[in-house]
C-alpha positions, -999 to +999 in steps of 0.1 A: +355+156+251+334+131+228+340+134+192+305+154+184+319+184+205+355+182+187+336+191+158+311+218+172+345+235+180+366+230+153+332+246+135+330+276+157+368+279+153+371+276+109+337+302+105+353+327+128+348+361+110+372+381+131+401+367+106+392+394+083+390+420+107+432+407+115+454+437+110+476+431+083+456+404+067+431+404+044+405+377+033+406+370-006+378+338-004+366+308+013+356+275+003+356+237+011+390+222+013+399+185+005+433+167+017+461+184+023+492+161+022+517+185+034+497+197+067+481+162+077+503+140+056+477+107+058+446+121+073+419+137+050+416+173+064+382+189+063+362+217+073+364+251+056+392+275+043+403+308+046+425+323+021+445+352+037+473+379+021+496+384+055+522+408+051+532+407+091+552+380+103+539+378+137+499+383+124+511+351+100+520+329+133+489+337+150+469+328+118+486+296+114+481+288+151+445+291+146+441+275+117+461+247+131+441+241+156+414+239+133+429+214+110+440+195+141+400+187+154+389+182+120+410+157+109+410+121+109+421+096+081+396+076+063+395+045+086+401+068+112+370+087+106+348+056+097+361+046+134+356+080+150+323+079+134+324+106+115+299+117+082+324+103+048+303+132+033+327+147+045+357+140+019+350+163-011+365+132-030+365+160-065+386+188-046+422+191-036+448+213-025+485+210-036+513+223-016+545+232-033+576+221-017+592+249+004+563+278-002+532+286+015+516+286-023+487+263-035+462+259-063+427+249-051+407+233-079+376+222-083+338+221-100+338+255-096+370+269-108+405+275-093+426+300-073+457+307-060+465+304-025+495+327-010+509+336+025+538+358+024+563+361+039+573+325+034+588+305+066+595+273+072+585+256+102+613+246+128+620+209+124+601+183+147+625+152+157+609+123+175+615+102+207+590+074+208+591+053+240+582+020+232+581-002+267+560-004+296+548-043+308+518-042+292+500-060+316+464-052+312+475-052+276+493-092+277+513-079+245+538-056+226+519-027+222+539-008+204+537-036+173+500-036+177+493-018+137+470+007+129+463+012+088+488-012+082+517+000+106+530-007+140+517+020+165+562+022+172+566+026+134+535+053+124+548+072+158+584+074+142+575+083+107+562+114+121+595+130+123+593+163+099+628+176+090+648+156+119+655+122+131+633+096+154+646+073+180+625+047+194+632+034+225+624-002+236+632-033+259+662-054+248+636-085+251+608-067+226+607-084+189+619-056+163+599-033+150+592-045+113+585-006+093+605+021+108+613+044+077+644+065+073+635+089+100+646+067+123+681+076+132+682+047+159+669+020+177+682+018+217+671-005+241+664+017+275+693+021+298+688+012+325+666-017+320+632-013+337+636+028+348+606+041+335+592+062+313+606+097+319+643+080+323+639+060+287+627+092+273+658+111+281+680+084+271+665+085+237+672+122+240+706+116+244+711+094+218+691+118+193+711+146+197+744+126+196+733+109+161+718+146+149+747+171+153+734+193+126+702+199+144+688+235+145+693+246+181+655+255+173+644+227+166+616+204+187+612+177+197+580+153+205+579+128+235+555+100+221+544+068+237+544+035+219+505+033+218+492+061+204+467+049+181+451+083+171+475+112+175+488+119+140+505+140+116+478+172+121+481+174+155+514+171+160+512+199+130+495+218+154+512+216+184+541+228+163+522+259+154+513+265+191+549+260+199+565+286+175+537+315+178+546+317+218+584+327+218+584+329+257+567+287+256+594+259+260+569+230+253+531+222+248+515+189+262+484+170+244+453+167+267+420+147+261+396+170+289+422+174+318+440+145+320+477+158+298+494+130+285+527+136+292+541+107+269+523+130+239+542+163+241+566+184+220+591+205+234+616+233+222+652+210+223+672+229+240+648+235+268+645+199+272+683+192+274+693+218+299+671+199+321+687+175+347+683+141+337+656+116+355+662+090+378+653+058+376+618+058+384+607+092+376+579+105+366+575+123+336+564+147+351+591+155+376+611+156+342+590+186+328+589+200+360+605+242+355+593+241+322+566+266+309+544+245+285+506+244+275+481+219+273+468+216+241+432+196+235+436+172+207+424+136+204+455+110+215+436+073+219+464+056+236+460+017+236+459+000+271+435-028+273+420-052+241+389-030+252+407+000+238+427-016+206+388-028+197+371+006+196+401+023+182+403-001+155+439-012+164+446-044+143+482-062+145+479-091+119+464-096+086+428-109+090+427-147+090+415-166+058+392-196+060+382-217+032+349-237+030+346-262+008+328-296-002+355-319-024+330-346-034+338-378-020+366-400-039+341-427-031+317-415-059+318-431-089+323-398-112+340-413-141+358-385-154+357-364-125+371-392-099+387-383-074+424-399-089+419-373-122+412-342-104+429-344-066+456-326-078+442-300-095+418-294-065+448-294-039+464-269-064+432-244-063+431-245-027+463-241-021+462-212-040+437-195-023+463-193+008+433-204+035+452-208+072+424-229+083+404-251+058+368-269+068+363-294+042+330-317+036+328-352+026+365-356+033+375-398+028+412-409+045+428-407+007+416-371+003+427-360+032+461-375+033+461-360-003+453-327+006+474-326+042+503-336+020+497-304-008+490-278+023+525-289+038+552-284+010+588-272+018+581-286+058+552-263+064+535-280+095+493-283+091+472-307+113+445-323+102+417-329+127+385-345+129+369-379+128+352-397+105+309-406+104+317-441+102+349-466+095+380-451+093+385-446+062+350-428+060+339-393+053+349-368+075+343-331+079+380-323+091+395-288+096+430-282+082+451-253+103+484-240+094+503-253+133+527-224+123+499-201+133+478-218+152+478-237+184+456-265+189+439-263+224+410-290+215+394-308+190+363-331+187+340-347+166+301-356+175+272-372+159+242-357+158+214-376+179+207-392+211+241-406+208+265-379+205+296-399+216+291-430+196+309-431+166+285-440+133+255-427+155+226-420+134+198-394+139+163-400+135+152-395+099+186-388+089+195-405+057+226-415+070+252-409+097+263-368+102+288-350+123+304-319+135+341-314+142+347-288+169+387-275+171+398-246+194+425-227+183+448-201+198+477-178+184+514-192+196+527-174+224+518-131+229+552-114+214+534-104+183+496-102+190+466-110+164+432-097+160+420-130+169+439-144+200+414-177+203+387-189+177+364-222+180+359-233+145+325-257+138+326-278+105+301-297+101+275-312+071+240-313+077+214-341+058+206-336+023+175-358+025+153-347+052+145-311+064+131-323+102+169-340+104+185-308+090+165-288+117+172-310+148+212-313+141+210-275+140+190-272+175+215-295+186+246-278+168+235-243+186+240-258+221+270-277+215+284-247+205+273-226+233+297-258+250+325-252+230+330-216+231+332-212+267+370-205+280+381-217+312+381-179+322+344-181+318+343-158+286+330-167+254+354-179+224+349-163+191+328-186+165+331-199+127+307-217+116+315-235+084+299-263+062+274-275+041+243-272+054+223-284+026+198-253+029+193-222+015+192-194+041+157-189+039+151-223+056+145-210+089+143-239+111+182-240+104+188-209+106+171-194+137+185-217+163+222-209+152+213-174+152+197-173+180+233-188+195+246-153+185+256-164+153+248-143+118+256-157+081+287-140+061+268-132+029+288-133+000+288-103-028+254-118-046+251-146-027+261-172-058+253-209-055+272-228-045+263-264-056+270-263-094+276-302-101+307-308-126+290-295-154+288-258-136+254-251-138+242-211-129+209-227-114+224-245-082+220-236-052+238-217-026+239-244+002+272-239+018+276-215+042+297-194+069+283-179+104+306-158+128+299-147+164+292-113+171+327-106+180+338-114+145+339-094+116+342-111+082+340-109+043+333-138+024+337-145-020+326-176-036+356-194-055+346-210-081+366-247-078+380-248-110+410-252-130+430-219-136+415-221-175+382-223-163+385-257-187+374-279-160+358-282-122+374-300-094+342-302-076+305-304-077+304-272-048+321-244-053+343-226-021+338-200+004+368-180+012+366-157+040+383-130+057+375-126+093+391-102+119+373-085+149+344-064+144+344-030+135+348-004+161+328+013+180+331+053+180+359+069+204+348+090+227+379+097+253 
């Protein structure tokens, strides 16, 4: 079911006017609703509510099924709902409902005046404990998915915290890293014995280990069976398969379904149904493990998580996005009198230090600047490599790329000079005013245990002619195809792209421009698009003449930094930085 119909029946289901034909209830008013912390916890609940006076228990259960089921296809948390696709509209930012601890009483308030909201008789809901079964090889996968994050939190961790008014165990493979944010809730960790039996067998095993570590639990109490990877499924859903569960006495468990395909590893289930049952084999299904049991399937929107394909559209991060400066640090062979390179090097490492880049493409970089600056990105034994050649002599400019070697991987790394000579060191092209380069380094995250957004990135640094426009034009030509080269993976896919450097034109010089574009790559425009050349002095008429491009793949913010001491007393160079933040590219809608 695509998200567009989810809505078209949550609609149908939150304007039905039978409600107020509901013996023993009566409809007092109706109005938009805002969040609702208690019901969806962290999604933003909306669609339209119904205020009802019950005075039967059983008419109350019935009601709050509905209305469940209502909140449950309508709800979606901000990102969530940005990924899904849906209207922010939507949020009625000015309206909210609170819920008081322990009472089905509210106030609504808003533009428009306030009201009470009351359901009596009062009842609690029956507590929801949590099993989350955190293995599987993950082979289409090639990581952890279960530490994959979502908003901030691994997929293991968010599954977990859903617990409402009993424990969670997760249960994972001895060899998986730990998982970094389980809360309170979770009662205990236990790898799944034995090793490599499946699903339905780790499942009962965390079971077991729940209701040894809970004593106290209500014997009506329920349980949810959650996988790992559920990247959607959250607090309103599981509200409303509770809902489902405790208006249908004569129901032992209900069972999420996207169309007709039930996800079995998203289920919730009355607890001592679940126990009576004989335990599974190794190699069960789960399945055979339900198998007796009188459940319903329950349509709600799951997303589980089994290729990069899927963690892409569902917006499934696992890393904090990766930070890159830009920057031009005027070369220490410049005679700058009071701004040479020996009274402001320090300074400048400070600044970019402190703008805690894990990859760094620098411009007119001499041997003494960059052995300064290697040596200030490394204190305390933090491994960087410096990489990149120079135009000319050894000691010469360079346009080098600096990468943290604690989180990256270097696969490759070269430098070319633009021309008919592209291998020849101190090669000059024609009308250039002197020699210029590109340094090309592939990178790749260490090892698969805790994935990234960004597995592999090619990052181009490079300085293009400040003297002649037909030179600047013809290295960027020749810059597109290299990089159509360098971005090729031995698998035959495409690398994602950074592009980084001064270019020594502003973007509307379009004979630079087009042919890297028309490589696939687009310009990361900053908030205002400064300049960026601003001399020493720190003139507001520069020019902005540095740049960042990304590959389609890529999706990236980018701030101008102004290079300058904290005081603002004093700048450590004539350009000013470009710090960017670059993950994958947004979503795409889910549509299951």
């Amino acid at each position: 079911m695509t998200w567009s119909a989810h809505r078209e029946r949550a609609s149908s289901v939150t304007d039905t006017p039978s409600l107020s034909q509901t013996p023993g209830a009566s409809v007092c008013a109706a109005g938009p609703v805002g969040p609702v912390p208690s019901l969806a916890r962290d999604e933003g609940v909306v669609g339209r509510l119904v205020v009802v006076l019950v005075s039967d228990d059983a008419v109350l259960s019935s009601l709050q099924a509905a209305l469940m089921s209502a909140v449950a296809v309508t709800s979606a948390s901000v990102n969530r709902r940005r990924a899904l696709g849906i209207d922010m509209a939507e949020s009625l930012p000015n309206r909210r409902v609170e819920r008081r601890h322990g009472a089905d009483r509210g106030r609504y308030t808003g533009d428009d005046g306030a009201m009470e909201i009351v359901a009596e008789p009062t009842r609690r809901d029956p507590p929801v404990a949590v099993v989350v079964v955190a293995g599987g090889s993950a082979r289409r996968m090639g990581a952890d998915k279960p530490l994959l994050r979502v908003e901030g939190r691994t997929l293991a961790g968010r599954a977990a915290a859903l617990a409402e008014g009993a424990g969670a165990v997760v249960v994972r493979p001895a060899s998986m890293p730990p998982i970094p944010d389980l809360d309170h809730r979770c009662v205990a960790v236990v790898g799944d014995e034995p090793a490599n039996s499946g699903p339905a067998a780790a499942a009962a095993h965390g079971l077991a280990r729940l209701v040894a570590a809970s004593p106290g639990t209500p014997p009506g109490a329920f349980v949810a069976v959650l996988a790992g990877d559920l990247a959607v499924f959250g607090g309103a859903t599981l509200a409303a398969m509770r809902a489902h569960l405790s208006a249908r006495p004569g129901l032992e468990g209900v069972v999420a379904s996207e169309g007709a395909r039930p996800h079995w590893l998203c289920s919730m289930w009355r607890i001592d149904s679940l126990v009576s049952q004989p335990p599974p084999g190794a190699g069960a299904s789960m399945r055979s493990w339900f198998e007796g049991l009188a459940w319903d399937a329950v349509d709600a929107l799951v997303g589980d998580v089994d290729t990069p394909d899927d963690a892409h559209r569902l917006g499934v991060r696992s890393g904090e996005p990766i930070r890159l400066l830009c920057l031009n640090v005027r070369s220490s062979f410049a005679r700058d009198g009071d701004d040479r390179w020996s009274l402001r090097g320090a300074a400048l490492a400070r600044f970019v230090v402190g703008c805690e880049p894990e990859i760094v493409a620098l411009q007119e970089a001499t041997a003494r600047q960059r052995s300064d600056l290697g040596a200030a990105f490394a204190p305390g034994g933090r491994r960087v490599v410096v990489l990149g050649e120079p135009r000319r002599r050894v000691a010469g400019e360079a346009v080098p790329v600096v990468a943290d070697s604690e989180r990256w991987v270097v696969i490759r790394s070269e430098t070319r000079w633009f021309g008919s000579r592209p291998q020849r060191s101190g090669s000059r092209a024609s009308g250039a005013s002197r020699p210029r380069i590109a340094t090309a380094v592939r990178l790749v995250r260490p090892g698969t245990a805790v994935p990234h957004d960004v597995e592999a990135l090619l990052v181009v640094n490079t300085h293009l002619d400040h003297a002649s426009a037909s030179a600047r034009a013809s290295a960027a030509r020749q810059l597109a195809s290299w990089i159509a080269e360098w971005r090729r993976g031995p698998d035959g896919r495409d690398v994602p792209v950074a592009l980084a450097g001064d270019l020594n034109a502003a973007a509307s010089e379009r004979d630079v421009f087009a042919p890297l574009e028309a490589a696939g790559l687009r310009r990361v425009v900053p908030h205002a698009d400064p300049p960026t050349f601003r001399g020493f002095r720190g003139t507001a008429s520069g020019a902005a003449i540095d740049h960042v491009m990304v590959s389609a793949e890529l999706d990236a913010t980018a701030t101008v930094v102004a290079a300058e001491e904290a005081s603002g007393s004093r700048r450590l160079s004539d350009h000013d930085g470009i710090l960017v933040e670059i993950g994958r590219a947004s979503p795409v809608p889910y549509e299951p």
